[in-house]
C-alpha positions as a Markdown table, in Angstrom:
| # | Residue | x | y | z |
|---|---|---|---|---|
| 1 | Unk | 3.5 | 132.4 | 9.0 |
| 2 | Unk | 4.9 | 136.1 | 8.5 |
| 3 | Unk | 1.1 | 137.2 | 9.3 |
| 4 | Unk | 1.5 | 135.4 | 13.0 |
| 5 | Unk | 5.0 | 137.4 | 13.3 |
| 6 | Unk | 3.7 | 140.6 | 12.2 |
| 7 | Unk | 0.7 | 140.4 | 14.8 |
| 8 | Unk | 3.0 | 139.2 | 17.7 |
| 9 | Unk | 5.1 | 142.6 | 16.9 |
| 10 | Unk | 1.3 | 145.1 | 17.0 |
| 11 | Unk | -0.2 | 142.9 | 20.1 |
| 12 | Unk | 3.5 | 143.7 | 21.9 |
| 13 | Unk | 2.9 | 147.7 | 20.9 |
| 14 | Unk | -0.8 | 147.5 | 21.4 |
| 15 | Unk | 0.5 | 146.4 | 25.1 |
| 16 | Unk | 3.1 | 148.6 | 25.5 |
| 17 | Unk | 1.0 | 151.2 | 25.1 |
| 18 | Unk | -1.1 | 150.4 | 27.5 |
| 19 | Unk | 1.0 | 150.2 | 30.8 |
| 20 | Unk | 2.4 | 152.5 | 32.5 |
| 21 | Unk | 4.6 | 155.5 | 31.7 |
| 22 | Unk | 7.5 | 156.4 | 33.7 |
| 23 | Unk | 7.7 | 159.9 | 35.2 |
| 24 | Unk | 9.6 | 161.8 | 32.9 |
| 25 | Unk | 8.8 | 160.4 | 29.9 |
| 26 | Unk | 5.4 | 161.6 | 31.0 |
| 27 | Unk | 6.4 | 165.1 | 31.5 |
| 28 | Unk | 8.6 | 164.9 | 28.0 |
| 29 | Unk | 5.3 | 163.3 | 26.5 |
| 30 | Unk | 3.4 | 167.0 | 27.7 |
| 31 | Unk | 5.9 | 169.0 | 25.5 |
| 32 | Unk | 5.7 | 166.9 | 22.8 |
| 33 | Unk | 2.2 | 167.6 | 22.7 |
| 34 | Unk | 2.5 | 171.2 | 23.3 |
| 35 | Unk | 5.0 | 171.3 | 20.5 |
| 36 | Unk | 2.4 | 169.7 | 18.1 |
| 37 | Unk | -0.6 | 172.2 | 19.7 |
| 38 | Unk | 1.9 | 175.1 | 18.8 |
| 39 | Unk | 3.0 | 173.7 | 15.7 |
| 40 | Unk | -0.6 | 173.1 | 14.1 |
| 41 | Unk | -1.7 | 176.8 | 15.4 |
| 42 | Unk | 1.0 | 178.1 | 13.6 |
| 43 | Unk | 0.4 | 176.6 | 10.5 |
| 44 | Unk | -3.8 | 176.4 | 10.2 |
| 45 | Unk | -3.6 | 180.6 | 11.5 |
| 46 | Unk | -5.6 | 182.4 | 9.3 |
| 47 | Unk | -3.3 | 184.8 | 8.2 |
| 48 | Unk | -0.5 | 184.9 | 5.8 |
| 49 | Unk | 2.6 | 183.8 | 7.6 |
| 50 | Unk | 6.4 | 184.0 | 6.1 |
| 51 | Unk | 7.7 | 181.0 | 5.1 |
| 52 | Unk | 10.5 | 180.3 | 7.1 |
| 53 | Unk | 8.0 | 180.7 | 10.1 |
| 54 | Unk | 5.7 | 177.9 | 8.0 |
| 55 | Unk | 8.6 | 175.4 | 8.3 |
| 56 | Unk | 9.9 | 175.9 | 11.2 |
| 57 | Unk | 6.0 | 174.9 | 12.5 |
| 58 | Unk | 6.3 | 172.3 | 10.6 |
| 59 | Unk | 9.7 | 171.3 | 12.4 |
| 60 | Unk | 8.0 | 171.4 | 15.3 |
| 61 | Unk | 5.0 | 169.7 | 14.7 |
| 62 | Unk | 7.2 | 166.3 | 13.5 |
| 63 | Unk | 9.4 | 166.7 | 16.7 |
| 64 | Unk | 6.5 | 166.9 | 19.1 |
| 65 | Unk | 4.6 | 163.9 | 17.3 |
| 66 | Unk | 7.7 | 162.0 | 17.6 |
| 67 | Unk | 8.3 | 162.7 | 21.2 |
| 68 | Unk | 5.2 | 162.1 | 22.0 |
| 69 | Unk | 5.3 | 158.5 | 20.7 |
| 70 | Unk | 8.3 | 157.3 | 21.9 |
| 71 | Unk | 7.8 | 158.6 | 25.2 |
| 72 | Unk | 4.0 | 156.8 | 25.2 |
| 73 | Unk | 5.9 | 153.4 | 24.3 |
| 74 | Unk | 8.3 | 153.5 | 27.2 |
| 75 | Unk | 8.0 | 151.4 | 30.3 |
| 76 | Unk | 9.6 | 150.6 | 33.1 |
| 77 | Unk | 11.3 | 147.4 | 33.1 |
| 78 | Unk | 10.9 | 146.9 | 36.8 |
């Protein structure tokens, strides 16, 4: 029975993701992104970058994925 509930729960996400997102939670999901784009550059540069610089990428890179999936899973509820 808990296998039914737990599919309910990913077929309601699976849908969610699917419809459409409202205006500006699809300009917030852009800079999200951009955040992880300048977050992975920073850390996968070739070169030897100070730490600080190598967490606050890292910083960055969490916030942006985050952003990015919350603002995906938001609809109207029009």
């Amino acid at each position: 029975m808990k296998s039914k509930v737990y599919f309910d729960k990913l077929a309601s996400v699976l849908e969610r993701v699917q419809i459409d997102t409202p205006p500006f939670f699809k300009k917030l999901r852009l800079i999200g992104l951009v955040a992880v784009t300048i977050g992975t550059t920073i850390l996968m540069a070739p070169i030897t970058i100070p730490a600080a610089l190598t967490t606050i990428a890292g910083y960055v890179l969490l916030g942006g994925t985050v952003i990015t999936a919350v603002s995906q899973v938001t609809i109207n509820e029009e």
